[in-house]
C-alpha positions in Angstrom: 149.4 97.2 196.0 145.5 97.0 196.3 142.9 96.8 194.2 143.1 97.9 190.5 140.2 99.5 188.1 139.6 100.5 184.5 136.7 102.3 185.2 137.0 105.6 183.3 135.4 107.5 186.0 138.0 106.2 188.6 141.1 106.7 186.4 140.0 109.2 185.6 139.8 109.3 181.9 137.4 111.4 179.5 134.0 110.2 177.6 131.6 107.9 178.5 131.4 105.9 181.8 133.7 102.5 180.6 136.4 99.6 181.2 139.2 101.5 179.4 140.7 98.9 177.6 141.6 98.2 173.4 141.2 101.7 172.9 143.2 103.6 170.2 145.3 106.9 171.0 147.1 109.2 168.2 150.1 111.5 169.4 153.1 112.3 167.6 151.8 111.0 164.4 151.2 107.2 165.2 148.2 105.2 166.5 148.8 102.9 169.5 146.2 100.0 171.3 146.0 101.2 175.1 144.0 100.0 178.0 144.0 102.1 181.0 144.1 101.0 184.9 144.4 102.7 188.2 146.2 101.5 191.4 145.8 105.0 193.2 147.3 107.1 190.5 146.8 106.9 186.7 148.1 104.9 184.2 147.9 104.0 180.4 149.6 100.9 179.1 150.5 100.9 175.6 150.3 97.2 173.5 153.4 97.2 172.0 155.5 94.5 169.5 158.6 95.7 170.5 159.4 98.5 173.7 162.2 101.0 173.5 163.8 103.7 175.6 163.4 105.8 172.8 159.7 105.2 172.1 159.0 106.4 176.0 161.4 109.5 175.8 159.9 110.2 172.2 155.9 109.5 173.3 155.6 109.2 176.6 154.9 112.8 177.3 152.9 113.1 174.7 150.4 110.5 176.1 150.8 111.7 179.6 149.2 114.9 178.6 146.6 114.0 176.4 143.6 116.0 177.3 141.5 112.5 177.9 143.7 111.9 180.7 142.5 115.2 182.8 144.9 114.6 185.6 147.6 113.4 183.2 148.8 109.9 183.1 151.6 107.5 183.8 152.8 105.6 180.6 153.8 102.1 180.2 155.2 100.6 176.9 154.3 96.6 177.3 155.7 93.4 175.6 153.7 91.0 176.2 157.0 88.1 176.3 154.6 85.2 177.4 151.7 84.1 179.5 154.4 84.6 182.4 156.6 87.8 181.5 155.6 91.3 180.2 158.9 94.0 179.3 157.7 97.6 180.2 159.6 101.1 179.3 157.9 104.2 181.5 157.2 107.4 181.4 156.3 108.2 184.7 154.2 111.4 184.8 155.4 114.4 186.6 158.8 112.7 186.3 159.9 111.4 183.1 162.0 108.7 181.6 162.0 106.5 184.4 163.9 102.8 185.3 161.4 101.1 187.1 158.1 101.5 189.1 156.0 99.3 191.9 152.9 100.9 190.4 153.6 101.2 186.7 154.6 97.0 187.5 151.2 96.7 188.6 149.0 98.7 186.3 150.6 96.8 183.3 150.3 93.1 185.0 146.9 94.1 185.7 146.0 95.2 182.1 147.8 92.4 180.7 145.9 90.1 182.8 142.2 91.7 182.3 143.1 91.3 178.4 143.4 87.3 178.8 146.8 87.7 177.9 148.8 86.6 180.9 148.2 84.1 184.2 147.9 85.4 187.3 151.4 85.1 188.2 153.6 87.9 186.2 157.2 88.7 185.9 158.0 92.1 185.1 160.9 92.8 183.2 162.2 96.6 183.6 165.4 98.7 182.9 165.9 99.0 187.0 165.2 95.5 187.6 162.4 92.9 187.7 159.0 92.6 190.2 156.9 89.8 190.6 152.8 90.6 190.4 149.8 88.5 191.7 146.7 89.5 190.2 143.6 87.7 191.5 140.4 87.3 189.8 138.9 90.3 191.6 141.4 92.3 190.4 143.7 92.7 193.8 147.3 92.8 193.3 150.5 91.8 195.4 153.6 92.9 194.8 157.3 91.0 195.5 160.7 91.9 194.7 163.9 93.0 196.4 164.7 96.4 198.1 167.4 98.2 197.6 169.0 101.3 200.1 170.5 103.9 197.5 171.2 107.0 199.7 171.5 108.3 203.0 170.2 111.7 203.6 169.8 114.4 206.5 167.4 117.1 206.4 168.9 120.6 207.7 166.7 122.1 210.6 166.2 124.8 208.8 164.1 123.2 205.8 161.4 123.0 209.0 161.3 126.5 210.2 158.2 128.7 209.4 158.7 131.3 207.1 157.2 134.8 207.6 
């Protein structure tokens, strides 16, 4: 998956130049502990005692756009289970509601990781299924799990001819 950052400026995510992590976002009414990470696209990975379908559906979007997240933001709901397991819920930006996610995997691993939390070696538990992340001192991370074919699919010629 490459290498991951919490530099604000790469997330991107507004205010001062920082590692975004143990900050504190309102939405909706109640206060949550984030840090925030990117692997190529954005994310924000909310601490979390417990994770829920419902909390994702109910704040997900909210957090996704929050005007300190400029380019809007995936969300991750983690339960930190032990130093070897996290449980994630996501909102995936632009998408919703979602079962799983490679990158959403990897954003939380790597938060959980930067915040001493976790060994390198993490299992990630999620609705769709579970991924196994690396994350090495430096911050690189390697994903494993199974792949799955769920559909077959033609494209019609037509989808490729130039309009006028």
């Amino acid at each position: 998956m490459g290498e991951v950052s919490f530099d604000s400026t790469r997330i991107p995510v507004l205010g001062p130049p920082r590692e975004v992590l143990n900050e504190t976002i309102v939405v909706g009414g109640k206060e949550f502990t984030f840090g925030a990470a990117t692997v190529g696209n954005p994310h924000c990975v909310l601490l979390r005692d417990t994770v829920s379908r419902d909390e994702a559906t109910r704040y997900g979007p909210l957090v996704e756009t929050d005007p300190r997240f400029p380019n809007r933001t995936n969300v991750q709901f983690m339960k930190v289970l032990d130093r070897k397991n996290i449980r994630i819920e996501i909102w995936e930006r632009g998408a919703r509601y979602t079962l799983a996610s490679g990158s959403s995997g990897s954003a939380a691993a790597a938060v959980a990781r930067r915040l001493g939390l976790c060994d390198p070696e993490i299992t990630v538990h999620m609705p769709g299924g579970t991924i196994q992340i690396t994350v090495s001192d430096q911050f690189s991370i390697v994903m494993t799990g199974p792949v799955l074919k769920i559909a077959d699919g033609t494209i019609a010629a037509e989808s490729f001819r130039q309009r006028v």
